[in-house]
Structures are given as structure tokens and as C-alpha cells.
Kinemage of the C-alpha trace (Angstrom):
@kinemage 1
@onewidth
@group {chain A} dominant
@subgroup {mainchain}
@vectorlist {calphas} color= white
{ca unk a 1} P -32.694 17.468 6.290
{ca unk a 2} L -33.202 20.608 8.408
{ca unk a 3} L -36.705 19.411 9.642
{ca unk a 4} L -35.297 15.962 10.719
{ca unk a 5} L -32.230 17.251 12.312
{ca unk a 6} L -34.761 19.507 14.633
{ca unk a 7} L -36.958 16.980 15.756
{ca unk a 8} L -34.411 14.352 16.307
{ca unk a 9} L -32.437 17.005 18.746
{ca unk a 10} L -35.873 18.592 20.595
{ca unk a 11} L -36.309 15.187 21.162
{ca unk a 12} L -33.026 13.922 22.857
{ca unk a 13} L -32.484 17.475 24.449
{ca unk a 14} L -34.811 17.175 27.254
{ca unk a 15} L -32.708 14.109 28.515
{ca unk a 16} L -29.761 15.059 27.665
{ca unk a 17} L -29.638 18.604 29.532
{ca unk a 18} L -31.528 17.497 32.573
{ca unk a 19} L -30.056 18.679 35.771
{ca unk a 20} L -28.719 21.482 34.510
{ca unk a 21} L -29.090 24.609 35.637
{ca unk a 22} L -30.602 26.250 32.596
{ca unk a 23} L -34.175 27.142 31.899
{ca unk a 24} L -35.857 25.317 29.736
{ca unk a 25} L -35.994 28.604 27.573
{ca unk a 26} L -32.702 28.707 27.587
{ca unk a 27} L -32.212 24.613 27.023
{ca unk a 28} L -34.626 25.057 23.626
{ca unk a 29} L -32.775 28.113 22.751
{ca unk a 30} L -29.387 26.191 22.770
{ca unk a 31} L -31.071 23.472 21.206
{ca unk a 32} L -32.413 25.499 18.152
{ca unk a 33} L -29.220 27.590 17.123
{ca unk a 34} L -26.878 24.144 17.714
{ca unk a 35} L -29.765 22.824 15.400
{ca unk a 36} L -29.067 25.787 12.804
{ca unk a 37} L -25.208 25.689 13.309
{ca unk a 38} L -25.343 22.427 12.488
{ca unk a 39} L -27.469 22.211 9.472
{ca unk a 40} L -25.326 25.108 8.109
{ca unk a 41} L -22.372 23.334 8.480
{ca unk a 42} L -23.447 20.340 6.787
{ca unk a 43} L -25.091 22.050 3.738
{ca unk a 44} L -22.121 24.853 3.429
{ca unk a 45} L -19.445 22.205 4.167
{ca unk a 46} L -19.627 22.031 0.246
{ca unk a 47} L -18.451 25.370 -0.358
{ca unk a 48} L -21.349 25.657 -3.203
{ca unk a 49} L -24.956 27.006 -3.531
{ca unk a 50} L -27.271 24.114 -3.576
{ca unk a 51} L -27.824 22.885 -7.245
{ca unk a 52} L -24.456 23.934 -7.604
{ca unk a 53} L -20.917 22.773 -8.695
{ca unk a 54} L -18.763 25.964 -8.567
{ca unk a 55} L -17.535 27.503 -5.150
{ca unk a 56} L -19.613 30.339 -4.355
{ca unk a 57} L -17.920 32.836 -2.430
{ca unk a 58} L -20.487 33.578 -0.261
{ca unk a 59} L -21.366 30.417 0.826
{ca unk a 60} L -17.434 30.030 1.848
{ca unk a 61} L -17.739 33.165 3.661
{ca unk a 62} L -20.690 32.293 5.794
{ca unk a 63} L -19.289 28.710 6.365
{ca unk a 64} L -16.119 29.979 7.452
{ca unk a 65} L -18.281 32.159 10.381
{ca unk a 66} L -19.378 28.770 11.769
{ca unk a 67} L -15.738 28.070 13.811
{ca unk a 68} L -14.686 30.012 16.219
{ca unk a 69} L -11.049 31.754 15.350
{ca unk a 70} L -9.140 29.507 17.399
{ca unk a 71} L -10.957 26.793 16.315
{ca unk a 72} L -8.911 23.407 15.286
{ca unk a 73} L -10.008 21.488 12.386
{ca unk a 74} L -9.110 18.015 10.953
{ca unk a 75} L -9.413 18.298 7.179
{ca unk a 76} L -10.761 14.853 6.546
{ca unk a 77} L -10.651 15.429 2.737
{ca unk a 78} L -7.718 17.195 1.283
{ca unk a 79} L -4.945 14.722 2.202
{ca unk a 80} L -1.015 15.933 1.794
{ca unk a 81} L 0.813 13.220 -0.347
{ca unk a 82} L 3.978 12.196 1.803
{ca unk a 83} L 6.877 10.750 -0.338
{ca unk a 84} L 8.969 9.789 2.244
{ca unk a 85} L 6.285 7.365 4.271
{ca unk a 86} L 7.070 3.596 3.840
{ca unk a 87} L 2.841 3.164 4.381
{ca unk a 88} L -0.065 4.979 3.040
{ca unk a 89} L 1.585 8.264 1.533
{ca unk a 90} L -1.716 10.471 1.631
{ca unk a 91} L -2.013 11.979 5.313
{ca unk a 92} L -5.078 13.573 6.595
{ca unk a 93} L -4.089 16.846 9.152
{ca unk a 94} L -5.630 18.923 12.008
{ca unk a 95} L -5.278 22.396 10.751
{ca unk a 96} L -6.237 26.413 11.820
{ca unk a 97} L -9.519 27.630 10.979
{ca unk a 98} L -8.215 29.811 8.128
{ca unk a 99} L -5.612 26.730 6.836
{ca unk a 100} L -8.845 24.771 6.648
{ca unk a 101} L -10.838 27.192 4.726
{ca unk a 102} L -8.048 28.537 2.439
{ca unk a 103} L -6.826 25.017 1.786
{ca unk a 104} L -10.120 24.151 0.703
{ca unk a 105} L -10.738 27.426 -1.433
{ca unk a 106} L -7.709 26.909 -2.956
{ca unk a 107} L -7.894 23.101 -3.853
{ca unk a 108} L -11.669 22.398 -4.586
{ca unk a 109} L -12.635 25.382 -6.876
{ca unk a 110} L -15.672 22.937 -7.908
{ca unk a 111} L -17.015 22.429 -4.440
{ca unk a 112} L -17.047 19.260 -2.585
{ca unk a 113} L -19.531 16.533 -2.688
{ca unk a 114} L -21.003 15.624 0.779
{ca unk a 115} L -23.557 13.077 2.103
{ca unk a 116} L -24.367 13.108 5.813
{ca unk a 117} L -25.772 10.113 6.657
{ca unk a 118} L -26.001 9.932 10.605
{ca unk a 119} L -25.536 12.541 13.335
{ca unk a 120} L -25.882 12.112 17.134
{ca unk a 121} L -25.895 14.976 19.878
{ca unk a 122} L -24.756 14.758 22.889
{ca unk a 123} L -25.349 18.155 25.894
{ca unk a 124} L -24.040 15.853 28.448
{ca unk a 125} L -20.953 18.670 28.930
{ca unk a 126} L -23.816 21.557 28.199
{ca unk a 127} L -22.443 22.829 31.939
{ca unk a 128} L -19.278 23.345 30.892
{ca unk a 129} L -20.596 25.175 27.636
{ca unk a 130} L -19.811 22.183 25.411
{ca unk a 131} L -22.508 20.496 23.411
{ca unk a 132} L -21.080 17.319 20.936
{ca unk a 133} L -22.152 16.177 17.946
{ca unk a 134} L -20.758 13.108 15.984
{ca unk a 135} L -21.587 13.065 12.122
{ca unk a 136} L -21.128 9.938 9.901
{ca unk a 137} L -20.928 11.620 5.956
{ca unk a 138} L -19.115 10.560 2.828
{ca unk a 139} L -17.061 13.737 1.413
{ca unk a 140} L -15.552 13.521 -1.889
{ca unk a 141} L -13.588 16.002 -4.205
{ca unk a 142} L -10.875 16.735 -7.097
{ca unk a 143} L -8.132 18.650 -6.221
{ca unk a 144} L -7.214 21.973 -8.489
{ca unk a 145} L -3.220 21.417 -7.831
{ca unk a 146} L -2.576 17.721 -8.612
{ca unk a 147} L -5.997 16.513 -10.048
{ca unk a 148} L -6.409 13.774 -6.726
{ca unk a 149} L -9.451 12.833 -6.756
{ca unk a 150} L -10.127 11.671 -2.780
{ca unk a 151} L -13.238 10.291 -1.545
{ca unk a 152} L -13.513 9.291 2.140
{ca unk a 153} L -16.504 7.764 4.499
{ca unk a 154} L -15.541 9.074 8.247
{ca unk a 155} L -17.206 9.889 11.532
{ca unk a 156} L -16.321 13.610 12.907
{ca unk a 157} L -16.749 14.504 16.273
{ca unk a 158} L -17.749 18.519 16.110
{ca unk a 159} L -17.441 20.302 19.333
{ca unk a 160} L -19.444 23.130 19.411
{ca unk a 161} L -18.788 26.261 22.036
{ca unk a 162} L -21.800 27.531 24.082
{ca unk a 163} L -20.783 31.410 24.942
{ca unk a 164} L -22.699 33.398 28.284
{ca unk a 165} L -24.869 34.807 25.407
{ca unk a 166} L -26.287 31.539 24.190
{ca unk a 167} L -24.273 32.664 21.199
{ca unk a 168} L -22.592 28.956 19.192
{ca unk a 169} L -19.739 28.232 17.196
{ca unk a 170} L -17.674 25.012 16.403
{ca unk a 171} L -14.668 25.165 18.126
{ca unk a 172} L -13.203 21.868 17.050
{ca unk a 173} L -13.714 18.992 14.293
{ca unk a 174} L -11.786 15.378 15.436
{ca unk a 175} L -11.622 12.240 13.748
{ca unk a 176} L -13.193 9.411 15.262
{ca unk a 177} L -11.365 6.218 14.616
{ca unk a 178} L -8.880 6.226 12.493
{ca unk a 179} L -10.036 7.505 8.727
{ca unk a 180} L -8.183 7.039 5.601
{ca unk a 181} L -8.981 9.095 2.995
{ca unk a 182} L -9.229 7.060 -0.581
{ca unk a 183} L -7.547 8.026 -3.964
{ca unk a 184} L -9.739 7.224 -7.044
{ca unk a 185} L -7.086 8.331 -9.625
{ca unk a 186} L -3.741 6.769 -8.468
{ca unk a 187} L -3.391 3.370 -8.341
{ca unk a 188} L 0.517 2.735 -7.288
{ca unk a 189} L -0.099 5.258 -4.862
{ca unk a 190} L 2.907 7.459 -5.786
{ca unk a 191} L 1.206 11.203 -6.122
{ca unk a 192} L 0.574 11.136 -9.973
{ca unk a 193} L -2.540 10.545 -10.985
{ca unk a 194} L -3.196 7.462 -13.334
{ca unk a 195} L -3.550 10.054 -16.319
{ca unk a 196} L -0.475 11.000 -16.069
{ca unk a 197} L 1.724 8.316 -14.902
{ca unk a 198} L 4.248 6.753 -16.798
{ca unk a 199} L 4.531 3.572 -15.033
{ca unk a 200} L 1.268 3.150 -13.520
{ca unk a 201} L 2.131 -0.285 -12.422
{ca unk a 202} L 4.941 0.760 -10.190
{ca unk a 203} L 5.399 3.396 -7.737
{ca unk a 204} L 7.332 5.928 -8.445
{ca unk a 205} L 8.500 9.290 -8.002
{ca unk a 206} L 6.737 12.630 -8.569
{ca unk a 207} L 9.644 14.306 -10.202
{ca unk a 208} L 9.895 11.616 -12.251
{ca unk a 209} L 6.241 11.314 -13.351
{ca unk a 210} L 5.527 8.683 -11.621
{ca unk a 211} L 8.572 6.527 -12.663
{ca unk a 212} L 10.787 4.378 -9.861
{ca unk a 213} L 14.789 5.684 -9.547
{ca unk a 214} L 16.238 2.265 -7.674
{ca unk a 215} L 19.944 3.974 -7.633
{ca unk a 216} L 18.675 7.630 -6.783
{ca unk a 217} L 20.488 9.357 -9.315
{ca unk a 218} L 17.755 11.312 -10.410
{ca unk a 219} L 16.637 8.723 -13.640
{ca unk a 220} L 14.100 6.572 -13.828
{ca unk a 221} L 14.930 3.242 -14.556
{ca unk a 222} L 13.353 2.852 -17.506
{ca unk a 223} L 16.441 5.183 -18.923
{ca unk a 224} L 18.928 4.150 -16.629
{ca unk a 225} L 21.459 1.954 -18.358
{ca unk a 226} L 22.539 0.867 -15.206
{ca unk a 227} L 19.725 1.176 -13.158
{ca unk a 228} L 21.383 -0.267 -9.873
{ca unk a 229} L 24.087 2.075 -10.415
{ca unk a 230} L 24.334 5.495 -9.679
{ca unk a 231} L 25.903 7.831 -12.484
{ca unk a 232} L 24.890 10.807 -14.914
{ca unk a 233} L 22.549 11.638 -17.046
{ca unk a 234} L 25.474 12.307 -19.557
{ca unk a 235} L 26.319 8.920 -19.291
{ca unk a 236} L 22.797 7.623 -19.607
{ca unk a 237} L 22.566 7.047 -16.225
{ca unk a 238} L 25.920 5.171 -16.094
{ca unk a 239} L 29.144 6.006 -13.907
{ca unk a 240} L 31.909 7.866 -15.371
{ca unk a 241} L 33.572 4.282 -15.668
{ca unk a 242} L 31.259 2.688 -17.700
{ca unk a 243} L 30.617 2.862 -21.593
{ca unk a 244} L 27.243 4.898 -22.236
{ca unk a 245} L 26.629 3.386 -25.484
{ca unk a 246} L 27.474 -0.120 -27.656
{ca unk a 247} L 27.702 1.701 -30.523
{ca unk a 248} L 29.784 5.329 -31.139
{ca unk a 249} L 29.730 6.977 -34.220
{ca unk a 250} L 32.571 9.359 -35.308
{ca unk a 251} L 33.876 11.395 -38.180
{ca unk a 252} L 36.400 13.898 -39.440
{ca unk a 253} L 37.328 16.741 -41.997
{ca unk a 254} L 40.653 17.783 -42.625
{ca unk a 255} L 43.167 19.003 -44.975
{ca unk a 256} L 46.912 17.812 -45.384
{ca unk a 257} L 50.214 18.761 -47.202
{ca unk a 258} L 52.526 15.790 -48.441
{ca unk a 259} L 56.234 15.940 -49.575
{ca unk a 260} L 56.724 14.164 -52.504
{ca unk a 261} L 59.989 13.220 -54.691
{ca unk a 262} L 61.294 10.336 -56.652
{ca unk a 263} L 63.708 7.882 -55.603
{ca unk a 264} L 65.374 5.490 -57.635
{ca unk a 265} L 67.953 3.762 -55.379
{ca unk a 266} L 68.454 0.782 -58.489
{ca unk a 267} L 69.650 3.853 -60.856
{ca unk a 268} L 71.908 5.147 -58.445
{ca unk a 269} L 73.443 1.341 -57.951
{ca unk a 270} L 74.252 1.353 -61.782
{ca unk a 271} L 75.791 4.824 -61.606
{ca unk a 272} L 73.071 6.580 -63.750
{ca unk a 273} L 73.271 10.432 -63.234
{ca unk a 274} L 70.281 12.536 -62.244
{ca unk a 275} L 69.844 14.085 -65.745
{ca unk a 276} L 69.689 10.709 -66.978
{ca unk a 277} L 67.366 9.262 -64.456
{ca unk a 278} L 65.223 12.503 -65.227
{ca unk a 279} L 65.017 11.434 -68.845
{ca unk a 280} L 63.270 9.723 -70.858
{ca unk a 281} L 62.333 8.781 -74.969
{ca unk a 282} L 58.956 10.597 -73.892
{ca unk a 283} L 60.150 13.378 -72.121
{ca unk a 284} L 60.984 14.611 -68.826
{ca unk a 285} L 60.134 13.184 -65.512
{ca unk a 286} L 60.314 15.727 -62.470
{ca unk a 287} L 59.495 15.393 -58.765
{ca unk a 288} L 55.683 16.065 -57.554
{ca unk a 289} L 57.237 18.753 -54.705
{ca unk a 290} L 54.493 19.733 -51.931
{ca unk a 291} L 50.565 18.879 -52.617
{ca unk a 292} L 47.928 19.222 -50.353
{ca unk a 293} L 44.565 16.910 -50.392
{ca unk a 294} L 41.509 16.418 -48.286
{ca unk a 295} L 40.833 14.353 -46.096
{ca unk a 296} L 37.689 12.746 -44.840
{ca unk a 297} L 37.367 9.803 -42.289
{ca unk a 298} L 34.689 8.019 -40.790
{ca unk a 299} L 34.671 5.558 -37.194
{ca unk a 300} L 32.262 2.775 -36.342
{ca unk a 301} L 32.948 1.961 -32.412
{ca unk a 302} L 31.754 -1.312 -30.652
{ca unk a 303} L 32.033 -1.562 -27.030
{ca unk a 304} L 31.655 -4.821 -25.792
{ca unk a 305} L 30.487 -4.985 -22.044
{ca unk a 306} L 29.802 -1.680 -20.159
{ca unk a 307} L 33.010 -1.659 -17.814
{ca unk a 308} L 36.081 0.770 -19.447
{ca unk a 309} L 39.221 0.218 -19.063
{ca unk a 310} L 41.629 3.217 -19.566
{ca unk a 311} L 44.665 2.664 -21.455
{ca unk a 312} L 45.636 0.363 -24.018
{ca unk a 313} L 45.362 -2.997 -23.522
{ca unk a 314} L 46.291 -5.763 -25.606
{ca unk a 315} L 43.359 -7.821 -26.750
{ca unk a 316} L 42.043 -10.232 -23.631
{ca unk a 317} L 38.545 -11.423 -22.732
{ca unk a 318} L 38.749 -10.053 -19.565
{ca unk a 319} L 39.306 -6.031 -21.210
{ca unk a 320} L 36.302 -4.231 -22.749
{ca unk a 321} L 37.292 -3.792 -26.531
{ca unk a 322} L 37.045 -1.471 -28.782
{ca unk a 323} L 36.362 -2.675 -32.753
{ca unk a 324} L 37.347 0.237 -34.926
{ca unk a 325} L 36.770 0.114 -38.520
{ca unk a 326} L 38.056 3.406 -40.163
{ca unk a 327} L 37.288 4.469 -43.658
{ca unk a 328} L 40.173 7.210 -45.107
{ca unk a 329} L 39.631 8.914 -48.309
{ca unk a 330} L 42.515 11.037 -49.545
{ca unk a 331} L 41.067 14.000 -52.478
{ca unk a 332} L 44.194 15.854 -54.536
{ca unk a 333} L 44.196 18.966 -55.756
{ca unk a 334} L 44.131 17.049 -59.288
{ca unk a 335} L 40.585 15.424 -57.992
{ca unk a 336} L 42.385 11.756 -58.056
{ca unk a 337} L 40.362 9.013 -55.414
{ca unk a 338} L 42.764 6.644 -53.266
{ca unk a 339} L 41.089 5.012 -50.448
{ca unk a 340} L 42.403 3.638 -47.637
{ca unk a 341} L 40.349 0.956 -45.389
{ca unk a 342} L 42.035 -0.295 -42.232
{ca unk a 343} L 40.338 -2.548 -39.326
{ca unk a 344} L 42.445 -2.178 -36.289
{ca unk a 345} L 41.555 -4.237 -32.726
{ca unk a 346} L 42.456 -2.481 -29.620
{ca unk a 347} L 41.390 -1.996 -25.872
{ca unk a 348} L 40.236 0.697 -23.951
């Protein structure tokens, strides 16, 4: 690539530079270090050695000598996903020289893959100390934070800063047209990657792994009960005046203390005395007094509808009801079972 890139240049610099007022010494000494400033920056561009698929720190280090400090750089490969675009969410940026490097350190700890396919070089601006070179390359890559894997095929335009010393450096990388980088691993187009998305067929939120929240209430729809609505999560996504569930299932444990005592109102009618209604052939009868038993009860709730009502309502069609069917059983201390089974209909 180097030995191409040379003779292509040595043989467009002669009528390029005309008129200038260089030497031709100095004319083929720009031309050869622009010619080895730009084959480093192509071949270190990857951040790896060649052969190689892990960053090499030195590499990065040289590469990053290439700009000049001020030096503005549009990162035409590590896109920043924007949630809040109506469009195409993953935005290419112009960033600092150390933004661009550090980004790239930081994101692409494997390197990036790049194939330069065309480059043209213009000196027309060499008397101004500017020479221009515009590079057609594919650059592809998979992100460390997020797992993106972008690919994009782009022309830059690198501008490339001729000092008094014949000394170069890029000063500038600009996009020519309008590039788009590509996403290979997210098809909705929603920041989660396809691996990881749970509704890879809709775009959704990143919070929400990947999962569309129509009433913004911070669950996806796919658990919102009322997925138009906005409520709580408590409420399974369901206002405070809605029922969160058909069915509510409800129980209780208690213990009780009942009076009892005999009364025998037909006796007292025939003027019986209480010795003699205490009596009997068999023996004695007395009254039972205070006994205590436990209780256990169980509900089954049916809600029909979603929309509650508060207070109690008499049974209509246009009131949610409530079906309750309670199931009471009463233990003495004497282990006797009596149970109790009442269905009662009432609104809510």
C-alpha cells in the first residue's frame, strides 16, 4: 500500500504544486513525509499491530502523534445512540484530538477493521501550508460498552498542516457527504443489541431492554395492564383507580370468645322454675358460660372490569363487582367442626 500511495502522489505533485514558491527539494520533501503521514494514518487508524486483533498501546500512541493538538476530528465510527431523535438514533460527531483517541481506546479494545480503498491529494492550498487528501475506506468495529457492532463506507477529507519546518500533522478529519454509520446487531434500532432485546420487533427503550412504554410510566407494555394508561408498578402498571388483578386471594387466622346460655322461653310460658328447667330423668343440664374457638377463613375475589368504584354499591351492570365466596370454620376448645359457607354479592 505504502509503495502505491508514493508513486501515485510523486506523480500528481509536480502539477499540483506548480507555481509555488518552493523548491522542488522542498516540494518532494513535503511530498514524501505527507506520503508517510498518510500511510501511518491509514495502517495505525486500527489501533492494532498488523496481524493483529488486540489494541496495542503503542501503535495508539504513535497514531495519536499524527494530529496536531488542536486538531478536530469526525469520528466516523463510534456513533452515540440518541433516544430522543424521531430519525436515525446513532449520530456520528466531530470531536478533540484526545476525545477521538480516548473514545476509541476505550470502546474498541479489539482494534478496528479498516479498508482504504481510494485516496486523492490535492497541494492546490500547499501556499497556505495546507495539503488535502480525501480517502474512501470501509471502517468497522464492536463496541466494549454496549456490544454495537457499526460498520460504515465513508469518504474523509484529512487536512494536513504544513509547518515553516516542513514538519506535517493532520489538523482536521471532515466528512464528505453525508455518512451514516450502519448497525449490524440492532435491528429496531432502539440501542440494544438483537442479543439482548426483548422485543426485537419493536423499538423500544434502553432502560427497558429494548421494550416500548406507550404511557411512559416506566413499564413496558408487555406488563402494563393498561398499557395506554399511566399508573404504578404496584398496580401492574394500572392507576390507583383501577383493579390490578381479576382474581384476589385472601385469608385469615383468628381466635374468638362466645357467651353462651340456655334459653327456654316455652318453659317459662308454662311457669316451670329454673331448677326444674335445669332437670332432667338423666341428670343435670347447665349453661355452656364463655368458650373460645378458632377461627380460620378463606376469600376468593372476582373483579369484573378494571374500573373501581369506592363504596358500596348495590349490584348494577354499570358498577365493577366484587363476587366473594367466604369459607368460615369455627374449632372449640372440645375439637368440634361447624362450618359456615356464605356467598355474598356486593360492589366496590
Amino acid at each position: 500500500m505504502k509503495t502505491k500511495l508514493i508513486l501515485f502522489i510523486l506523480l500528481i505533485a509536480p502539477v499540483l504544486i506548480q507555481g509555488q514558491d518552493l523548491s522542488n527539494k522542498d516540494k518532494a520533501l513535503i511530498s514524501t513525509k505527507v506520503d508517510t503521514l498518510l500511510t501511518s494514518f491509514m495502517t495505525k487508524g486500527s489501533l492494532t499491530k498488523p496481524g493483529k486483533i488486540k489494541m496495542d498501546d503503542k501503535t495508539t500512541s504513535e497514531f495519536k502523534k499524527l494530529f496536531t493538538l488542536d486538531a478536530q476530528i469526525f469520528d466516523d465510527i463510534n456513533a452515540e445512540f440518541n433516544q430522543d431523535l424521531s430519525g436515525y438514533p446513532y449520530v456520528l460527531m466531530t470531536k478533540t484530538r484526545n476525545e477521538y483517541i480516548e473514545d476509541l481506546v476505550f470502546e474498541f479494545e479489539n482494534g478496528l477493521m479498516i479498508n482504504n480503498k481510494r485516496i486523492n491529494v490535492s497541494y492546490e492550498e500547499l501556499d497556505k501550508g495546507i495539503v488535502k487528501a480525501a480517502i474512501e475506506r470501509d471502517i468497522s468495529g464492536i463496541t466494549k460498552s454496549r456490544s454495537y457492532h457499526f460498520f460504515n463506507h465513508d469518504t474523509i477529507l484529512v487536512t494536513i498542516a504544513v509547518g515553516a519546518d516542513k514538519s506535517v500533522k493532520i489538523k482536521s478529519i471532515e466528512a464528505l457527504g453525508n455518512p451514516q454509520v450502519k448497525i449490524k446487531n440492532d435491528d429496531d434500532l432502539d440501542g440494544v443489541v438483537d442479543a439482548t432485546d426483548e422485543c426485537r420487533k419493536q423499538r423500544g427503550l434502553i432502560a427497558l431492554r429494548g421494550c416500548p412504554d406507550s404511557d411512559g410510566d416506566g413499564i413496558a407494555d408487555k406488563n402494563d395492564e393498561c398499557p395506554l394508561v399511566a399508573g404504578t408498578k404496584e398496580n401492574g402498571g394500572c392507576p390507583a383507580s383501577t383493579f390490578a388483578y381479576s382474581y384476589v386471594l385472601s385469608g385469615s387466622i383468628g381466635y374468638q370468645f362466645n357467651n353462651n346460655s340456655i334459653k327456654t322461653p316455652e318453659l317459662d310460658d308454662l311457669a316451670y322454675n329454673s331448677l326444674d328447667k335445669n332437670r332432667s330423668n338423666t341428670g343435670e343440664v347447665s349453661a355452656p358460660g364463655y368458650k373460645g374457638s378458632l377461627t380460620l377463613s378463606g376469600n376468593i375475589a372476582y373483579y369484573f372490569g378494571k374500573k373501581k368504584i369506592t363504596g358500596i354499591r348495590e349490584f348494577h351492570s354499570d358498577f365493577q363487582q366484587q363476587i366473594t365466596r367466604q369459607f368460615t370454620t369455627l374449632v372449640d376448645p372440645v375439637m368440634s367442626l361447624n362450618p359456615m359457607m356464605g356467598l355474598t354479592i356486593t360492589g366496590v
